[in-house]
ROLUMZA-573554 format. One record per residue (C-alpha): residue number from 1; x, y, z; residue in one letter. Coordinates in Angstrom, 1 decimal. Layout:
BEGIN
<pt><pos>NUM</pos><X>X</X><Y>Y</Y><Z>Z</Z><code>A</code></pt>
...
END
This chain:
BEGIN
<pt><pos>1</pos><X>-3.5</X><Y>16.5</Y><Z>12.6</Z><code>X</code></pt>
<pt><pos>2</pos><X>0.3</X><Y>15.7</Y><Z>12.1</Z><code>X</code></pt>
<pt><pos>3</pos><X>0.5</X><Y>14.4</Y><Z>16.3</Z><code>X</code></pt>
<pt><pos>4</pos><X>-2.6</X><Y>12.3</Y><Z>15.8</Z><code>X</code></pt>
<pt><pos>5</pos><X>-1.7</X><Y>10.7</Y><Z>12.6</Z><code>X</code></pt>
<pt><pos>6</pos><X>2.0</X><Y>10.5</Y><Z>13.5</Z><code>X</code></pt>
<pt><pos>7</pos><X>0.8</X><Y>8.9</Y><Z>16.9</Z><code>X</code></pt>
<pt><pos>8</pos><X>-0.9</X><Y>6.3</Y><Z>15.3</Z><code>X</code></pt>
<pt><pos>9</pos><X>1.5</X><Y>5.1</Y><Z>13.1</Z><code>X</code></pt>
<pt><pos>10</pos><X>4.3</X><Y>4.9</Y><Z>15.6</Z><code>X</code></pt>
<pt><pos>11</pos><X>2.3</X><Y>2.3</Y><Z>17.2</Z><code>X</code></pt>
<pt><pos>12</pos><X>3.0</X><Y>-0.1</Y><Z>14.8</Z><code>X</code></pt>
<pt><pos>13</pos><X>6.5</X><Y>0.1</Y><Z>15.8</Z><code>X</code></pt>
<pt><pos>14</pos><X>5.7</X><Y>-0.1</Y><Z>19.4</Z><code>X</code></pt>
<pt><pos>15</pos><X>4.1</X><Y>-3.5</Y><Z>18.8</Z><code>X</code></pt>
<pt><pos>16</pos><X>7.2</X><Y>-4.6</Y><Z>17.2</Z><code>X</code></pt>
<pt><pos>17</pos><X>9.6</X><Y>-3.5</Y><Z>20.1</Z><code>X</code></pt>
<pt><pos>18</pos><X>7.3</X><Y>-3.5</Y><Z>23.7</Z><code>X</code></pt>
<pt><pos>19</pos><X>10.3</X><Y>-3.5</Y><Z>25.6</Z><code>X</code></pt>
<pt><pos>20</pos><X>11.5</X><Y>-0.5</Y><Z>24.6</Z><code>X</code></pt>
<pt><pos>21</pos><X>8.4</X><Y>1.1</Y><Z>23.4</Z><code>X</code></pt>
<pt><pos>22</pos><X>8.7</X><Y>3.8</Y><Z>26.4</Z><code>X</code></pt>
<pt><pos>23</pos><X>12.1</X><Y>4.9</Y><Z>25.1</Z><code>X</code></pt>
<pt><pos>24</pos><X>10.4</X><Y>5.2</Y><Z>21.4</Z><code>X</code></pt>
<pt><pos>25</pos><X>7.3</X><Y>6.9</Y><Z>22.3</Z><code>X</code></pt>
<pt><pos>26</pos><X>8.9</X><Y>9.6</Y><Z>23.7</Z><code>X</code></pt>
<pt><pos>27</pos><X>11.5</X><Y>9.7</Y><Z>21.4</Z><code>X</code></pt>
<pt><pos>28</pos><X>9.0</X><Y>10.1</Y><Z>18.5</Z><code>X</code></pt>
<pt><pos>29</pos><X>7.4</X><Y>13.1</Y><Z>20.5</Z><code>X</code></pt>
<pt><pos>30</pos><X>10.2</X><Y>15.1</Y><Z>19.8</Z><code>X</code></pt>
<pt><pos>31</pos><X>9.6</X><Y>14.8</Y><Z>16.2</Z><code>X</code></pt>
<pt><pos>32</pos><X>6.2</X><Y>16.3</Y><Z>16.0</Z><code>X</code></pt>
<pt><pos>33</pos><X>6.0</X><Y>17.7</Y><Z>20.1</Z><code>X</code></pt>
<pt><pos>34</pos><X>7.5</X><Y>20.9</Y><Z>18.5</Z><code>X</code></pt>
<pt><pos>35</pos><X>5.2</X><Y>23.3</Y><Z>19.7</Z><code>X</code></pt>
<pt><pos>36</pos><X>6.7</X><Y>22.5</Y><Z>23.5</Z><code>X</code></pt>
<pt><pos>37</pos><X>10.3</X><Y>21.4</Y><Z>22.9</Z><code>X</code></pt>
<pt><pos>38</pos><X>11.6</X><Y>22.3</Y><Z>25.7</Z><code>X</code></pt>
<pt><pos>39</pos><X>9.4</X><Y>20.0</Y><Z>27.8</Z><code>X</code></pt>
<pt><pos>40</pos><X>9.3</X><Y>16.8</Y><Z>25.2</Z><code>X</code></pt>
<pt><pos>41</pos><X>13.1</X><Y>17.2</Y><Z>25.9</Z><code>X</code></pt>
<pt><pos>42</pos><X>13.2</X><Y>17.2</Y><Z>29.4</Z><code>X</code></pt>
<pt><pos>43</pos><X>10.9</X><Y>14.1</Y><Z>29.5</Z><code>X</code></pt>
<pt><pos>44</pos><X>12.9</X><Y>12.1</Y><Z>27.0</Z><code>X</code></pt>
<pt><pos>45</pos><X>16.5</X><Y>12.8</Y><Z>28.7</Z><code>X</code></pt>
<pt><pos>46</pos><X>14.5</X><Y>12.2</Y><Z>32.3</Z><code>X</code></pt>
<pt><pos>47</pos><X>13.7</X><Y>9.0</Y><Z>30.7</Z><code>X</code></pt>
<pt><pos>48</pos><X>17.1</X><Y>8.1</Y><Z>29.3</Z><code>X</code></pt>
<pt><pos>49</pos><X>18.6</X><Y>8.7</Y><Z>32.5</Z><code>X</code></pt>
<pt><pos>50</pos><X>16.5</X><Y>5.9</Y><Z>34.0</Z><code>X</code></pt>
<pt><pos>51</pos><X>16.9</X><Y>4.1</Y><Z>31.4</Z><code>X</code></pt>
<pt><pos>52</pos><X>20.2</X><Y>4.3</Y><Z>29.8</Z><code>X</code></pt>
<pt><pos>53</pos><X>20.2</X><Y>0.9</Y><Z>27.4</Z><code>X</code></pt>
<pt><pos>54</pos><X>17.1</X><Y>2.1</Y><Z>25.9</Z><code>X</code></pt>
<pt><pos>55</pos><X>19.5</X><Y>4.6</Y><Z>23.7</Z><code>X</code></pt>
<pt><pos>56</pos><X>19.8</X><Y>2.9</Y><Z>20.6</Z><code>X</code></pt>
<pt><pos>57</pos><X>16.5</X><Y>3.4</Y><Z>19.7</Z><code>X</code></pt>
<pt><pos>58</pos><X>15.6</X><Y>6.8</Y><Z>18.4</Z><code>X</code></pt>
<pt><pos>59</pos><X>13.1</X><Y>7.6</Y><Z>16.1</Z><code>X</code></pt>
<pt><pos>60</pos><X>11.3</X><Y>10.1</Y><Z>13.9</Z><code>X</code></pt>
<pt><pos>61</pos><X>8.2</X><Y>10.0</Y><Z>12.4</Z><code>X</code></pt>
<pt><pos>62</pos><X>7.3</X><Y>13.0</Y><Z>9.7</Z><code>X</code></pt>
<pt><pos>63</pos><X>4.2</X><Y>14.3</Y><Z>7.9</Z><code>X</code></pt>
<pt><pos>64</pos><X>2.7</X><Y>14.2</Y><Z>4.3</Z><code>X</code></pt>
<pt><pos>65</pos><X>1.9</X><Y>17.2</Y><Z>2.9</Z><code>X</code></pt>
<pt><pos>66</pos><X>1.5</X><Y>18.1</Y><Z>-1.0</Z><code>X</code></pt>
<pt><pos>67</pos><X>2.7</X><Y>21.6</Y><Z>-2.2</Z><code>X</code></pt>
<pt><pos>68</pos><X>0.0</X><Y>23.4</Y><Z>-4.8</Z><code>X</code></pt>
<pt><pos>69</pos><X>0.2</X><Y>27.1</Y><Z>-6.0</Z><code>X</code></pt>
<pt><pos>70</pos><X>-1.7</X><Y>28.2</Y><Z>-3.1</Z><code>X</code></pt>
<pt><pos>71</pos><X>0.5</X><Y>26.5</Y><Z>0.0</Z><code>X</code></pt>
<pt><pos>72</pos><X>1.3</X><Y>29.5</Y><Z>2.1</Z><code>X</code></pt>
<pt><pos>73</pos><X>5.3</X><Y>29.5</Y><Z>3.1</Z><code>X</code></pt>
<pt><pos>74</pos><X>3.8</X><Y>28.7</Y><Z>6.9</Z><code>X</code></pt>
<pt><pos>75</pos><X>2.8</X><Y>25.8</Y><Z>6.0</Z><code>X</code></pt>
<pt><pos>76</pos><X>6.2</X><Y>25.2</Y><Z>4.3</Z><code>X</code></pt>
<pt><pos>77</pos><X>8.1</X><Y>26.1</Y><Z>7.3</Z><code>X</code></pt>
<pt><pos>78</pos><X>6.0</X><Y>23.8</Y><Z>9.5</Z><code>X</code></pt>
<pt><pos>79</pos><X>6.8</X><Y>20.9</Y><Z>7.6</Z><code>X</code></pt>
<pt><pos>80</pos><X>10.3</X><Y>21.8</Y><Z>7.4</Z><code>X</code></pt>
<pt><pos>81</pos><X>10.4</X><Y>22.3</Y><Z>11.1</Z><code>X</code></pt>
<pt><pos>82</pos><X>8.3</X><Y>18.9</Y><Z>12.0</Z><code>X</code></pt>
<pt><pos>83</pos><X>10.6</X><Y>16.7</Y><Z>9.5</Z><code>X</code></pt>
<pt><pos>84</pos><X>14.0</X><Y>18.4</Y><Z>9.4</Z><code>X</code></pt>
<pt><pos>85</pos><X>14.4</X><Y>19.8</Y><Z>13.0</Z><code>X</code></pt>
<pt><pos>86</pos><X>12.4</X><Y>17.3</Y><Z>14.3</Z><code>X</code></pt>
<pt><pos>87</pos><X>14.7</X><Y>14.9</Y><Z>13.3</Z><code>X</code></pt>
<pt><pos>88</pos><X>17.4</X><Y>17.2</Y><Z>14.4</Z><code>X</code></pt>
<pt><pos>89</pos><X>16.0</X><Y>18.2</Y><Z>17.8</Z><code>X</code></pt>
<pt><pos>90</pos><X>15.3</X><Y>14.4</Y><Z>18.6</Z><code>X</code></pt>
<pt><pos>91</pos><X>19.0</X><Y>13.4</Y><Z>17.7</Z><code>X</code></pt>
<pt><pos>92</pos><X>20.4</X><Y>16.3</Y><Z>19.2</Z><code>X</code></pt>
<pt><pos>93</pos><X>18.4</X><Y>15.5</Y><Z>23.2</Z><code>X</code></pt>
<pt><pos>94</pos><X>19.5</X><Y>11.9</Y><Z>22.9</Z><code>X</code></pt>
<pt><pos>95</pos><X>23.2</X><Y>12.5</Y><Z>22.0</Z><code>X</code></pt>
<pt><pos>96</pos><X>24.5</X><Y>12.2</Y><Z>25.6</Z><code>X</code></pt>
<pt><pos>97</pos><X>22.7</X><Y>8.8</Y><Z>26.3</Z><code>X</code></pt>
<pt><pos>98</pos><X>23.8</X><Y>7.6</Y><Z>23.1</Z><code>X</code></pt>
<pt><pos>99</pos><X>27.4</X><Y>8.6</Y><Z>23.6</Z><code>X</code></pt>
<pt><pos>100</pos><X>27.3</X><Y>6.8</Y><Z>26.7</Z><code>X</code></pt>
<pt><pos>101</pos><X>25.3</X><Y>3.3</Y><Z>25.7</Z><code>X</code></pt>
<pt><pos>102</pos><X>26.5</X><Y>0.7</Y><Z>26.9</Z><code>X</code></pt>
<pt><pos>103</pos><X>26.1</X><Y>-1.2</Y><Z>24.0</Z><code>X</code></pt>
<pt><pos>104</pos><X>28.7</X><Y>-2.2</Y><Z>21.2</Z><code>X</code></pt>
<pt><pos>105</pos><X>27.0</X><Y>0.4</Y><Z>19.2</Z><code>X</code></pt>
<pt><pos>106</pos><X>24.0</X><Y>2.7</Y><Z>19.6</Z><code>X</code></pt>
<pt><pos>107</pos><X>21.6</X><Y>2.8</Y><Z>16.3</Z><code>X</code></pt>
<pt><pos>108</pos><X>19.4</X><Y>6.1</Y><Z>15.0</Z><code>X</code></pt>
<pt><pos>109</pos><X>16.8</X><Y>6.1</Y><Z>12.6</Z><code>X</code></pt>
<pt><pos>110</pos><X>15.6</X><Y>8.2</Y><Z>10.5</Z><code>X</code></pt>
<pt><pos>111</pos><X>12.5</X><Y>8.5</Y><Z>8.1</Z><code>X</code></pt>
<pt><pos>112</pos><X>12.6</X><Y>10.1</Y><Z>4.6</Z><code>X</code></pt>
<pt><pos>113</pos><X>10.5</X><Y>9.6</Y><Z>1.7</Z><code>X</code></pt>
<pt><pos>114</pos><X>11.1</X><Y>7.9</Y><Z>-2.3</Z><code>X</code></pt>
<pt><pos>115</pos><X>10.0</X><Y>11.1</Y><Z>-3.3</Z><code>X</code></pt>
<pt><pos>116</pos><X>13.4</X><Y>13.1</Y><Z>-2.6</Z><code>X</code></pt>
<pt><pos>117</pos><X>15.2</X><Y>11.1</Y><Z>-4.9</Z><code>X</code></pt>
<pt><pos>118</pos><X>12.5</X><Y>10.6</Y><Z>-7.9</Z><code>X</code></pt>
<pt><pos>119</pos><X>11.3</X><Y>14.2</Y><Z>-8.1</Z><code>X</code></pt>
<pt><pos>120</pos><X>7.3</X><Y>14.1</Y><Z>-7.7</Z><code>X</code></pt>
<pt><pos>121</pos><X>5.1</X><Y>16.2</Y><Z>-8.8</Z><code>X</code></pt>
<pt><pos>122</pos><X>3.4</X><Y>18.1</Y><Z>-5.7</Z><code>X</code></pt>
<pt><pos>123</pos><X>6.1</X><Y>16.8</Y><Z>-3.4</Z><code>X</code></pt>
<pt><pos>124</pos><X>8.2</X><Y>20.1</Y><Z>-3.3</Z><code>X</code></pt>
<pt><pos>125</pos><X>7.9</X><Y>20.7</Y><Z>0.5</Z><code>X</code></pt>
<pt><pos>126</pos><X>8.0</X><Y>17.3</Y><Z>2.1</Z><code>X</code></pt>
<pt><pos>127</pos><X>11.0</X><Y>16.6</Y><Z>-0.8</Z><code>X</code></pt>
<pt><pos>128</pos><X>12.7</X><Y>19.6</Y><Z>0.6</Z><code>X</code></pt>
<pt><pos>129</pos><X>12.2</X><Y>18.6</Y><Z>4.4</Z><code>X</code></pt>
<pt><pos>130</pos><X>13.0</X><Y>14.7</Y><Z>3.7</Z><code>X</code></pt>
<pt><pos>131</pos><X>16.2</X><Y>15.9</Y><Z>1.4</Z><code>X</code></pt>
<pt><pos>132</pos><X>17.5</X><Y>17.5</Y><Z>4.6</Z><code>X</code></pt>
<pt><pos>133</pos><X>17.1</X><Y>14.2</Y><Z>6.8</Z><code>X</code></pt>
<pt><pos>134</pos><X>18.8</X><Y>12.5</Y><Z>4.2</Z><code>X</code></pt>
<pt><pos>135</pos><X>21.7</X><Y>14.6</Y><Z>4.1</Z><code>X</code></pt>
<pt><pos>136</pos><X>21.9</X><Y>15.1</Y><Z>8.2</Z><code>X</code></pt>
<pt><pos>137</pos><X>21.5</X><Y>11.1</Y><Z>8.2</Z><code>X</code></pt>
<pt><pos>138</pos><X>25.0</X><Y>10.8</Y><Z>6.2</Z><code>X</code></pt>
<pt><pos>139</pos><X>26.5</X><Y>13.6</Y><Z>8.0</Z><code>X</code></pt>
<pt><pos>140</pos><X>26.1</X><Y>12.6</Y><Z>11.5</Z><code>X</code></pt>
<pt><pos>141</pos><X>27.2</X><Y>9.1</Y><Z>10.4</Z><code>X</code></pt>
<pt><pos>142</pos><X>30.3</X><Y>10.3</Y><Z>9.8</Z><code>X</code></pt>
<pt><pos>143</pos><X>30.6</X><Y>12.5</Y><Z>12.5</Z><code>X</code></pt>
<pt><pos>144</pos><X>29.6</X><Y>9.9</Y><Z>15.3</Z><code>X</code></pt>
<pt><pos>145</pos><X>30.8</X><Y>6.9</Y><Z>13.7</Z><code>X</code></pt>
<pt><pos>146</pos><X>32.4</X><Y>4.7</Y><Z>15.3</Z><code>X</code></pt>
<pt><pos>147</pos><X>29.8</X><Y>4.6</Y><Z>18.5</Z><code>X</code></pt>
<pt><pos>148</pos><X>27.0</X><Y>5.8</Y><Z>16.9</Z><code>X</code></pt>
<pt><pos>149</pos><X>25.5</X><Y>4.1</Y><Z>13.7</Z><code>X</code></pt>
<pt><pos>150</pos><X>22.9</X><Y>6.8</Y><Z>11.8</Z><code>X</code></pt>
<pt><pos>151</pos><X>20.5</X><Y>5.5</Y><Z>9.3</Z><code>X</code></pt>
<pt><pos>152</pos><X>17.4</X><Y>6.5</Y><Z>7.5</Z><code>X</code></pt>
<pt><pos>153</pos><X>14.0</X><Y>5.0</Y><Z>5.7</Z><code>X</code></pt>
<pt><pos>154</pos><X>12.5</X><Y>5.9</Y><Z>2.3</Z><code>X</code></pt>
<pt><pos>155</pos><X>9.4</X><Y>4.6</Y><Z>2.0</Z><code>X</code></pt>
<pt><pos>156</pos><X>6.7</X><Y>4.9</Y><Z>-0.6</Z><code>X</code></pt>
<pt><pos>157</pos><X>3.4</X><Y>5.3</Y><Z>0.0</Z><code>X</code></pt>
<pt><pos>158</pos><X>2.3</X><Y>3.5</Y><Z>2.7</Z><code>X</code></pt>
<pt><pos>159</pos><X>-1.4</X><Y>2.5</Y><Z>4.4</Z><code>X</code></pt>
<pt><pos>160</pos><X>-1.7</X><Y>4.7</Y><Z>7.4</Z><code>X</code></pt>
<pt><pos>161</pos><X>-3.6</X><Y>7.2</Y><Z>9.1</Z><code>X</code></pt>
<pt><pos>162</pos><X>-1.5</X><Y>9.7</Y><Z>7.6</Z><code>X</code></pt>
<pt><pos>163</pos><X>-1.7</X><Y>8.9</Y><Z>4.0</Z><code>X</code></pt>
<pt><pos>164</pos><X>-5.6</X><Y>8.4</Y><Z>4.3</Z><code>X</code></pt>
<pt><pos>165</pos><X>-6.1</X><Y>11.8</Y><Z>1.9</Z><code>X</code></pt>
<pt><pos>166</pos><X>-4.6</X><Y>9.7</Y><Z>-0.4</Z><code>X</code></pt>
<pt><pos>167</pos><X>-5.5</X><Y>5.9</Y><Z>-0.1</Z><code>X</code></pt>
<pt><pos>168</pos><X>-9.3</X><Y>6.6</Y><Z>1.1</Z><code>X</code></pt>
<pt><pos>169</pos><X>-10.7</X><Y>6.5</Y><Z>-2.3</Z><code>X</code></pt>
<pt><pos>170</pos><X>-10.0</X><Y>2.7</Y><Z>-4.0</Z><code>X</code></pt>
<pt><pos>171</pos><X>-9.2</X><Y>3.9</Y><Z>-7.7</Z><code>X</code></pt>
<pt><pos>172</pos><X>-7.1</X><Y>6.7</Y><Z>-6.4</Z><code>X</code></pt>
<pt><pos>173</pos><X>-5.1</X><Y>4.1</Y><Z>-4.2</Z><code>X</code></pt>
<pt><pos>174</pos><X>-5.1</X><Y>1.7</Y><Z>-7.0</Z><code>X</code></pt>
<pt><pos>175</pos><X>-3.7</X><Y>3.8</Y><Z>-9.4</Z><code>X</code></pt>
<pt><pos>176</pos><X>-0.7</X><Y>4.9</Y><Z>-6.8</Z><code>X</code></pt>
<pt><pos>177</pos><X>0.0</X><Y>0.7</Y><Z>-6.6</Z><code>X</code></pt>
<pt><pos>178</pos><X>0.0</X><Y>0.5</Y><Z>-9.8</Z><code>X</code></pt>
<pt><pos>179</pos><X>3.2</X><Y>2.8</Y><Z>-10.0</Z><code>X</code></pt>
<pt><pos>180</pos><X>5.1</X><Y>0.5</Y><Z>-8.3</Z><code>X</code></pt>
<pt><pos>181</pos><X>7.0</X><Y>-2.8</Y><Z>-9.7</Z><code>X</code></pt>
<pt><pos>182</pos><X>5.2</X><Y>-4.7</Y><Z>-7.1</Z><code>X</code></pt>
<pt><pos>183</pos><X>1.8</X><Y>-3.6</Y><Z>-7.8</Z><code>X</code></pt>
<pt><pos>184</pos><X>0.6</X><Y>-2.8</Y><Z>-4.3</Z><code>X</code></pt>
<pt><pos>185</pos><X>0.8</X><Y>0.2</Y><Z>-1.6</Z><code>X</code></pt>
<pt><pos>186</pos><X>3.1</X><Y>-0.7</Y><Z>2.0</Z><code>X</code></pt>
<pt><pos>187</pos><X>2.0</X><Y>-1.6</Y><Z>4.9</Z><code>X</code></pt>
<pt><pos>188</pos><X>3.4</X><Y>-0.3</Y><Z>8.1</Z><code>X</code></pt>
<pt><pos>189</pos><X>4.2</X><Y>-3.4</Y><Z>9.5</Z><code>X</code></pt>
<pt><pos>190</pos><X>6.7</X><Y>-3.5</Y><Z>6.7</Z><code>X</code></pt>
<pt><pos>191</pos><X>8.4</X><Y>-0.1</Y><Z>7.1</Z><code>X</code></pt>
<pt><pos>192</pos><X>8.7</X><Y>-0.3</Y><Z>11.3</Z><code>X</code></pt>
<pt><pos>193</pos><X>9.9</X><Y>-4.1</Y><Z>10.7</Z><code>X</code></pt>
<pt><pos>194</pos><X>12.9</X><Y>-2.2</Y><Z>8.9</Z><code>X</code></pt>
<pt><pos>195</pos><X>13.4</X><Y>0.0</Y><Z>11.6</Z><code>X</code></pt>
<pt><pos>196</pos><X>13.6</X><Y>-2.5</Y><Z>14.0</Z><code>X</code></pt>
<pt><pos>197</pos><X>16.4</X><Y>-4.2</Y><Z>12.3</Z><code>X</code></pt>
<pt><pos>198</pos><X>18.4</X><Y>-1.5</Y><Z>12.0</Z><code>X</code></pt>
<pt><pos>199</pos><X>18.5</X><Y>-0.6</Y><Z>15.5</Z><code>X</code></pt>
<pt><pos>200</pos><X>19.4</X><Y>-4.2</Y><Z>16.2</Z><code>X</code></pt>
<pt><pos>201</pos><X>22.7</X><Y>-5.5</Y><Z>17.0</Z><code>X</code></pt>
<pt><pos>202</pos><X>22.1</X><Y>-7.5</Y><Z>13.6</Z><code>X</code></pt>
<pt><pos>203</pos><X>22.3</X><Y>-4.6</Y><Z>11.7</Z><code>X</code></pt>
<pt><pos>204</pos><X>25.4</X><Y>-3.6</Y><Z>13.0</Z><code>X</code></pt>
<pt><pos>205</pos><X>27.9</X><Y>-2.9</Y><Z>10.2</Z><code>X</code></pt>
<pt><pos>206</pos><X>25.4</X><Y>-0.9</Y><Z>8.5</Z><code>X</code></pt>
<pt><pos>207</pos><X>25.5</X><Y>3.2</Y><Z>8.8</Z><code>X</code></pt>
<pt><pos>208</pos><X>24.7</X><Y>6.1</Y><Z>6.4</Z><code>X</code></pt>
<pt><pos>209</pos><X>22.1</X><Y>4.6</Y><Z>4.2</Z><code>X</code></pt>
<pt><pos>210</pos><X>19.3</X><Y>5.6</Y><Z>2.8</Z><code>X</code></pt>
<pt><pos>211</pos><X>17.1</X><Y>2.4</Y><Z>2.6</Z><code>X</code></pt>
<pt><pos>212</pos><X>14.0</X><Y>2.6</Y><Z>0.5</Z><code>X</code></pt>
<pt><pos>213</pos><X>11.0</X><Y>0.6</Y><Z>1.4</Z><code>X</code></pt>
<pt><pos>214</pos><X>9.0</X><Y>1.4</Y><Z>-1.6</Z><code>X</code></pt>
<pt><pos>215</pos><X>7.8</X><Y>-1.9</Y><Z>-3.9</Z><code>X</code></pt>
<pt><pos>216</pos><X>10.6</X><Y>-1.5</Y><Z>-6.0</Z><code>X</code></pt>
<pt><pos>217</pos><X>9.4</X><Y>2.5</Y><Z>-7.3</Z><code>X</code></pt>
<pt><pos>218</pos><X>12.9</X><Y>4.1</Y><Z>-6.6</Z><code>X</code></pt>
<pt><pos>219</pos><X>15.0</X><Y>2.2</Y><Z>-8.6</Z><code>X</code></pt>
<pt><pos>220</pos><X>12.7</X><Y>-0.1</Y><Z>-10.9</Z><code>X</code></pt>
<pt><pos>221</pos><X>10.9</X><Y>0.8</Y><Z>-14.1</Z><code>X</code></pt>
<pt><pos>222</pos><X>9.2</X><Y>-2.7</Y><Z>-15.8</Z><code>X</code></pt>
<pt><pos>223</pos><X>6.9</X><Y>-0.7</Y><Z>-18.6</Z><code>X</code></pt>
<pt><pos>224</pos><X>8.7</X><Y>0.3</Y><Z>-21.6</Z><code>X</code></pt>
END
């Protein structure tokens, strides 16, 4: 379930920011709410309306999904239209409240994934949906700088809910860790720790990156 898994993952963010977890949570919804837009809209601009500070935090959560021969183009398009539009849709319902923040600048972040710039085997469709964050994370920094700071997340593989297919079984997540220069998988607490700094006021000279929270696997190789 890409709500349940995404759901529990965002909490760990929620934990890190309580006073605007409101604001997040529904935020997030529009990310992977996709079968009801319409309504995860009107809630979240409701929301912003009573809550207009609560702007600069706007976040999206995605899905893992590896391609094989048999992954039917449904399936494709789903996690196209959970990570890409998501993103999009989520962006795109906030725009007015963070236009009008009061704040010196209002912050969005995005999530993509190590594996759209390192080219992994069975990663085509999640690659494909993440690429596209990527690139609407640069565009719509340029296009709403200087109010509006965009910015995304490239993690690797991280210990949660929705990586479980993967990390469940110790040699399997063991050999993943070992991949990475630093030997070991994420946690989540490191990834939303990120995010929170970025939608901080600290973090305000930084927009259209691309930061990778991966142990080091996007840019380091230390085996000959």
């Amino acid at each position: 379930s890409y709500r349940a898994s995404a759901q529990q993952a965002l909490e760990r963010l929620l934990a890190l920011e309580p006073d605007n977890a409101e604001g997040l949570r529904i935020a997030a919804n529009l990310a992977y709410d996709t079968g009801d837009f319409p309504e995860a809209e009107k809630r979240f601009r409701t929301y912003l309306d009573k809550h207009p500070a609560d702007a600069s935090a706007i976040t999206d959560l995605g899905s893992v999904m590896l391609f094989q021969d048999r992954t039917a183009e449904a399936e494709v398009l789903k996690d196209f239209e959970l990570n890409a539009l998501g993103a999009f849709r989520a962006v795109k319902a906030a725009l007015p409240a963070l236009k009008g923040s009061s704040a010196a600048t209002a912050s969005v972040v995005l999530f993509s994934t190590v594996a759209v710039g390192q080219g992994f085997a069975t990663h085509a469709s999640v690659a494909m949906a993440k690429g596209a964050v990527e690139g609407l994370t640069r565009t719509l920094a340029a296009e709403l700088s200087p109010k509006i700071r965009v910015n995304a997340i490239a993690p690797s593989l991280t210990k949660t809910p929705l990586a479980s297919f993967m990390t469940a079984n110790p040699a399997t997540a063991q050999a993943i860790a070992a991949m990475h220069p630093l030997q070991r998988l994420g946690e989540a607490d490191e990834v939303a720790a990120l995010a929170v700094f970025l939608l901080s006021d600290q973090a305000g000279w930084i927009t259209g990156q691309v930061i990778g929270v991966d142990g080091g696997r996007s840019t380091l190789r230390v085996k000959a």
